[in-house]
C-alpha positions as CSV (number, residue, x, y, z in Angstrom):
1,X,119.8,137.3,64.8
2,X,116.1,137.7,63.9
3,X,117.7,139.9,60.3
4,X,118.4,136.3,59.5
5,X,115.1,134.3,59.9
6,X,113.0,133.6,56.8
7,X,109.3,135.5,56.7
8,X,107.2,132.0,58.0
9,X,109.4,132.1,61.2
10,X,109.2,135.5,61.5
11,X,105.4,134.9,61.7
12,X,105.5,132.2,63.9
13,X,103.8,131.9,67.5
14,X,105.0,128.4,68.4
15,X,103.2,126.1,70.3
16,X,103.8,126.1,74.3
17,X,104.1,122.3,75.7
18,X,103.3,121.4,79.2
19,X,105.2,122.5,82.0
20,X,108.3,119.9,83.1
21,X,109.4,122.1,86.5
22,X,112.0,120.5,88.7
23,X,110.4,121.2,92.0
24,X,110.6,119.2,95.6
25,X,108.4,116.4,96.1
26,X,106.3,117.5,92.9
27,X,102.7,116.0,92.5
28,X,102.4,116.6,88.8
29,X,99.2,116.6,87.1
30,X,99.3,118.7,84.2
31,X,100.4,117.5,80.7
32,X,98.5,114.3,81.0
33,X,101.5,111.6,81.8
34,X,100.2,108.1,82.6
35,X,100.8,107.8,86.3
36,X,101.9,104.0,86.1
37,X,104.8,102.3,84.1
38,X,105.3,101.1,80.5
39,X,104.5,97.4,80.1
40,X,106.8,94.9,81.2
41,X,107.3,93.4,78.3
42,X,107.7,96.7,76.8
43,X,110.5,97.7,79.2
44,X,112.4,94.3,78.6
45,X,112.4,95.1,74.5
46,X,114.2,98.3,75.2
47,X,116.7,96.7,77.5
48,X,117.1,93.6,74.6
49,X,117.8,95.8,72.1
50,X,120.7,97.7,73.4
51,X,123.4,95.9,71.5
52,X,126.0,96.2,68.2
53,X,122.7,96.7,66.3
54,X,122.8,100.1,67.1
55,X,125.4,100.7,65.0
56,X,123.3,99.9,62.0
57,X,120.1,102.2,60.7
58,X,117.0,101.3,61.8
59,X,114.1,100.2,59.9
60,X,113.0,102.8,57.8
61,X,109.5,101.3,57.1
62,X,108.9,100.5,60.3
63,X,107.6,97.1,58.9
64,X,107.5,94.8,62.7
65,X,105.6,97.9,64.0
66,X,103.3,98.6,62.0
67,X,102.6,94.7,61.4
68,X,101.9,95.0,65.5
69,X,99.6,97.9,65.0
70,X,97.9,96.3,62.2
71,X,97.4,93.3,64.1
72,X,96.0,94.9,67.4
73,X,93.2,96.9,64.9
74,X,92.8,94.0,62.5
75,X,93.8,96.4,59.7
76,X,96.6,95.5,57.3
77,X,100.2,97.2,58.1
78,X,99.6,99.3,54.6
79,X,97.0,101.3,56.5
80,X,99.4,102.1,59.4
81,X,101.9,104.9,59.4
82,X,103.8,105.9,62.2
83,X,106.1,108.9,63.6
84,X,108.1,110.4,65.9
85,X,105.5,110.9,68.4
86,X,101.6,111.7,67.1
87,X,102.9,115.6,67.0
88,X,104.8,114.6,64.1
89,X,102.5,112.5,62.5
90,X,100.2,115.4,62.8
91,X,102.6,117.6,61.0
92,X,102.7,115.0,58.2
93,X,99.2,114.9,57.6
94,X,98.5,118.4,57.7
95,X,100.9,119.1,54.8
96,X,100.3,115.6,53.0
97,X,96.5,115.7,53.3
98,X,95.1,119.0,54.6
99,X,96.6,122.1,52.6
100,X,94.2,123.0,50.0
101,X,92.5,126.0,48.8
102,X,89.3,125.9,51.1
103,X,90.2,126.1,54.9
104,X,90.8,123.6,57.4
105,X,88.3,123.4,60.1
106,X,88.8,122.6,63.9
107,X,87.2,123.5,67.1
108,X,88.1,127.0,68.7
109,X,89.0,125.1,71.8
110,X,90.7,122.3,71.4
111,X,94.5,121.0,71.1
112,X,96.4,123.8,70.4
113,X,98.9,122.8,67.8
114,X,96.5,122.7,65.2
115,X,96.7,126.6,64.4
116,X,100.3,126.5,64.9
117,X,100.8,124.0,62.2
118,X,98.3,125.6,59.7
119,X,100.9,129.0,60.4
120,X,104.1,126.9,59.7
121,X,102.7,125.4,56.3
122,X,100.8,128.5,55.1
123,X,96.9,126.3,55.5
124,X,94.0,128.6,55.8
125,X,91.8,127.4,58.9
126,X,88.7,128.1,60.1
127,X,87.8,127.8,64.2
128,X,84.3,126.3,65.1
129,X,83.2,127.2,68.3
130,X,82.2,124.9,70.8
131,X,78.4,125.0,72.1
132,X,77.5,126.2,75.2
133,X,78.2,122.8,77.0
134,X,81.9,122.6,75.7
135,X,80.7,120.0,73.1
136,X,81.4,119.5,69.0
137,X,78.7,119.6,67.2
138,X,78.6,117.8,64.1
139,X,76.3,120.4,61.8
140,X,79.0,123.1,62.2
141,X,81.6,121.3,60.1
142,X,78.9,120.7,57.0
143,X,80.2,123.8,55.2
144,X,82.6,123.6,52.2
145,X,86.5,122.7,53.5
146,X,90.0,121.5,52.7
147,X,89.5,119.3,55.7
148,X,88.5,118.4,59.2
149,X,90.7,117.8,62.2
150,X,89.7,117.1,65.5
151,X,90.4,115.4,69.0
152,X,87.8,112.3,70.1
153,X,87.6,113.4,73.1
154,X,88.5,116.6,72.6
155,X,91.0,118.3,74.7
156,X,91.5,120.1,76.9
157,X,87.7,119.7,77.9
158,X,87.9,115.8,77.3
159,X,84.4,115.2,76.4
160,X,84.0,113.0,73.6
161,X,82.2,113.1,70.4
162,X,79.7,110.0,69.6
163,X,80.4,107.7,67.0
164,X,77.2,107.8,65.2
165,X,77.8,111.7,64.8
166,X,81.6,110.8,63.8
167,X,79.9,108.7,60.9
168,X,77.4,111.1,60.3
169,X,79.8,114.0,60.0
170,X,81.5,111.1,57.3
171,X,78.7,110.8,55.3
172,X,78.1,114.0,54.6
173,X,81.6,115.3,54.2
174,X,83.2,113.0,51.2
175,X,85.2,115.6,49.5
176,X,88.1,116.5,51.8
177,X,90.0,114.2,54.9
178,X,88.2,113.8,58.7
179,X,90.9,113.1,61.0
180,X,90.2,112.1,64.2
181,X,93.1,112.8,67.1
182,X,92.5,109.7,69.2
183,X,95.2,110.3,71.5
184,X,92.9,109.8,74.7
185,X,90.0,107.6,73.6
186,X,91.1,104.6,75.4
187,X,89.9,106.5,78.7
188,X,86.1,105.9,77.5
189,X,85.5,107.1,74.1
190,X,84.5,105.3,71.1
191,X,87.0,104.8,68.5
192,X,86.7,105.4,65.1
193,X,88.9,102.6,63.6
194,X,86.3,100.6,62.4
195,X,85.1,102.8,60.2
196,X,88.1,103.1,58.2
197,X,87.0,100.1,55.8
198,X,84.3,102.2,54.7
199,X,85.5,105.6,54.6
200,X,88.4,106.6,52.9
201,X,88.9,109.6,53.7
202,X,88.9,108.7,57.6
203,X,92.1,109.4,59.1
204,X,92.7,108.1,63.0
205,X,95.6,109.4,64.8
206,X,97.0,107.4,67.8
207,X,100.1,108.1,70.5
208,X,101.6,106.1,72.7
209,X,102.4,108.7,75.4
210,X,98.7,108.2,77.4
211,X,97.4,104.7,77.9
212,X,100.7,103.3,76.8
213,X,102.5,104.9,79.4
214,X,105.8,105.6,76.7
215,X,105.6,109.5,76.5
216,X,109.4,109.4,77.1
217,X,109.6,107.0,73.6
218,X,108.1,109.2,71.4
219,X,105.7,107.2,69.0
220,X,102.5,108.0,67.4
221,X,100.5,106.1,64.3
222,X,98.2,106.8,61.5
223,X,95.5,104.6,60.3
224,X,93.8,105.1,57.4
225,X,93.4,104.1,53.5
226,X,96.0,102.6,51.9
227,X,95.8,105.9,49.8
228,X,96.3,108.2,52.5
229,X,99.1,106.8,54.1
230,X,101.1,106.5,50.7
231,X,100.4,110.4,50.9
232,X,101.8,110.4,54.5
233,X,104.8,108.2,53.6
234,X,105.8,110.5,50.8
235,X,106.0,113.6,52.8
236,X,108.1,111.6,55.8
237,X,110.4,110.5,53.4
238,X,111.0,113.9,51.7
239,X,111.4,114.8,55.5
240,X,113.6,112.0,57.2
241,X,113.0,108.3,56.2
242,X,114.2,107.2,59.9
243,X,112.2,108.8,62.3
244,X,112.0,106.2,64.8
245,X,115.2,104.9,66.4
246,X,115.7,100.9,67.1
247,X,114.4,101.2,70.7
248,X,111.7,103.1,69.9
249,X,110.9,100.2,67.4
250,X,111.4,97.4,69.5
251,X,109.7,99.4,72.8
252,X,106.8,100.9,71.2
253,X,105.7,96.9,69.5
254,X,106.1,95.1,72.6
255,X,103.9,97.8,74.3
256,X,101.5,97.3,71.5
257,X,100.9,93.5,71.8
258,X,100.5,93.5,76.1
259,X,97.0,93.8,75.1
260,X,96.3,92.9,78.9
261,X,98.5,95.1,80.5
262,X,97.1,98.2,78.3
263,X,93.8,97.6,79.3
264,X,94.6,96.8,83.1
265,X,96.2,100.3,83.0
266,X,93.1,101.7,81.1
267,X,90.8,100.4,83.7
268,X,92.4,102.5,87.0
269,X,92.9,105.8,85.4
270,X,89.0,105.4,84.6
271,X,88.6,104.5,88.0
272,X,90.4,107.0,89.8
273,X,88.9,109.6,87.4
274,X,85.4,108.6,88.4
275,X,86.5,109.1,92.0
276,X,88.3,112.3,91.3
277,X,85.4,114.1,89.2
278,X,83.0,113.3,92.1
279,X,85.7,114.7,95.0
280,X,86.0,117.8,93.0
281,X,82.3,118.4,92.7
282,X,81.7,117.8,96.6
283,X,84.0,120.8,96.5
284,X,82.2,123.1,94.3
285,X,83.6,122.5,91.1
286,X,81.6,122.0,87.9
287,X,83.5,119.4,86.0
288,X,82.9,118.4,82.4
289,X,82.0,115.0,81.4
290,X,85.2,113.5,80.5
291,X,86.2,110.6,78.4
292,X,90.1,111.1,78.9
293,X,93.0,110.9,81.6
294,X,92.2,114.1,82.8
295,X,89.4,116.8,83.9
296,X,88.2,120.2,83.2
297,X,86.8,122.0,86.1
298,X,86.1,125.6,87.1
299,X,84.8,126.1,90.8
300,X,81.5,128.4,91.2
301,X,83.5,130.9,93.6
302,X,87.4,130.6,92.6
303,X,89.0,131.8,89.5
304,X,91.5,128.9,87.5
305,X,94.8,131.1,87.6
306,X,94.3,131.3,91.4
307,X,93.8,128.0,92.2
308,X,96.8,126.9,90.0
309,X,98.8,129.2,91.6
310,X,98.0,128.4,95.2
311,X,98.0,124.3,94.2
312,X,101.6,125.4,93.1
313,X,102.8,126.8,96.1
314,X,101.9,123.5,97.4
315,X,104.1,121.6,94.9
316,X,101.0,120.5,92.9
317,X,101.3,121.5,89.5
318,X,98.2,121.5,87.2
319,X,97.2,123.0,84.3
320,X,95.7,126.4,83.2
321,X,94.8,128.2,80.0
322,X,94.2,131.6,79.7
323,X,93.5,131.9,76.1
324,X,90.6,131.8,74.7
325,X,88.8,133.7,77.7
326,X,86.1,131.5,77.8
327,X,88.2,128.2,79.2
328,X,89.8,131.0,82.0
329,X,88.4,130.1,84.7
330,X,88.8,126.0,84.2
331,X,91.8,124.1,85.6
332,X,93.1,121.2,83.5
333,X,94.0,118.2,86.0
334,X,95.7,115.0,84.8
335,X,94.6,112.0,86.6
336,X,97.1,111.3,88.6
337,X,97.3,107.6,91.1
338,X,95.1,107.4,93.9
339,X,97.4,108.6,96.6
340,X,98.5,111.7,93.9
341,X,94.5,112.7,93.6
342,X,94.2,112.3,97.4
343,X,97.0,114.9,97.9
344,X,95.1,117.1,95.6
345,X,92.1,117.5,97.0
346,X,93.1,117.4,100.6
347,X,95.0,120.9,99.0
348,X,92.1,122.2,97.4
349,X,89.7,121.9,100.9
350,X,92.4,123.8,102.6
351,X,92.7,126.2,100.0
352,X,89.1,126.5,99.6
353,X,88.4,126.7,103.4
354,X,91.5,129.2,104.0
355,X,90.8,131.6,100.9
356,X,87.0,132.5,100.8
357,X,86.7,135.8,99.4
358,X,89.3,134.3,96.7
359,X,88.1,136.0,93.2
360,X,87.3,134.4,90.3
């Protein structure tokens, strides 16, 4: 059927999303799930708004979410847009607000949709390597663009970029949109909201799949200048002008104002990430400084794909990239509930202890 597709899919290499395997007894740590529950009052929104409502449209401005957003960040709800998941919302603003004739710069390592959607919309990019540490460094994007993009903290190495270099990077770059991809920086990193009053051409990009434990709802958010998310709300309603459904709606606000429960939630996957960084180096592993649900580690002796592939067998299921080269040998591991990160590494010292001469 390929004699059918138009030349852009035809040149498409789509993005690959975290494995979802059906396996016995599965301990799964790899596409950065929140290991506990939505928020109860979250959970009782959903089940209140199953009714003869659903017959009906739902909101197409979203107005009682984003006024709950607004609220939370002390913004107004004209500087909040929201999606069908932060993906989408991504999609939006890299047509609405980075497709111009100089390139779009990102990190060479870092989420890897952003390539993917500068391939579907026909944006010219530029990849800025890391340093030598894994970190971003802010003198690397001062060069003539159509745009920045970037996560705080990045992923998948999870360390997280400063805030004084975030507004340094700001100040300097006035002429095109800095978006930062905040989907983990309630794990420890500093968020760049409160900038937005005096930047406008800040972008912050929020999901509530991590510390809002609703990766099943699909919903992300946008905040920003009043002028950039009239740019965002044109494209989603040239798109589809309903892209969040009436649970989704009532789920995702609810969620949004259990301000205690969010940061209750946010507190133990810190906690059990401490732990779990300081158990993996006791083991050999170099683990990057991480500001998210999750850690990037390579061990001095054992190559990532291995490891993986022997945790598997085991019905542990993490993640690994093979491309680019450099991140090979680093396993991805979402941080997982206490007992979860316990079975872990009780498989990791047998594997270690059973598989010396293992390669890297």
């Amino acid at each position: 059927m390929s004699r059918y597709w138009s030349s852009v899919v035809n040149g498409l290499t789509p993005y690959v999303p975290g494995e979802q395997p059906k396996l016995p007894d599965l301990v799964k740590l790899n596409t950065n799930e929140c290991p506990y529950g939505p928020s109860p009052r979250a959970l009782a929104a959903l089940r209140d708004a199953v009714g003869d409502t659903l017959r009906l449209y739902p909101d197409p401005n979203c107005d009682s979410l984003r006024e709950s957003i607004a609220a939370f960040y002390k913004l107004k709800p004209a500087q909040v847009f929201v999606g069908n998941g932060s993906d989408e919302v991504l999609a939006h603003v890299f047509l609405a607000l980075l497709k111009h004739e100089q390139p779009v710069l990102f990190p060479d390592i870092t989420y890897s949709f952003y390539p993917v959607y500068c391939r579907l919309y026909g944006i010219e990019c530029r990849q800025v390597p890391l340093t030598g540490s894994f970190e971003i460094r802010v003198d690397d994007y001062l060069t003539p663009n159509g745009g920045i993009v970037f996560p705080n903290p990045n992923a998948p190495t999870g360390r997280p970029l400063a805030l004084s270099e975030i507004e340094r990077l700001l100040r300097a770059n006035t002429g095109s949109v800095v978006v930062v991809d905040e989907a983990y920086v309630d794990f420890g990193a500093e968020s760049a909201v409160g900038l937005i009053g005096r930047y406008p051409q800040l972008l912050v990009v929020h999901t509530l799949s991590k510390s809002r434990s609703l990766a099943g709802l699909r919903v992300g958010y946008a905040l920003g200048d009043t002028g950039l998310i009239e740019a965002l709300c044109r494209v989603k309603d040239s798109f589809n002008s309903y892209p969040l459904n009436r649970f989704a709606l009532a789920g995702a606000a609810a969620a949004i104002e259990d301000r205690t429960y969010f940061e209750q939630i946010c507190a133990k996957v810190i906690a059990t990430r401490t732990r779990l960084a300081s158990e993996l180096a006791a083991l050999g592993f170099e683990v990057l400084p991480s500001a998210a649900n999750f850690v990037f580690a390579r061990h001095d002796r054992h190559g990532g794909a291995e490891l993986a592939a022997r945790l598997r067998e085991r019905s542990i299921i993490v993640r690994h990239f093979n491309n680019p080269p450099r991140i090979a040998p680093f396993l991805r591991i979402t941080v997982g509930t206490d007992a979860q990160c316990e079975v872990l590494i009780a498989a990791l010292r047998a594997i270690l202890a059973q598989n010396k001469d293992l390669s890297p």
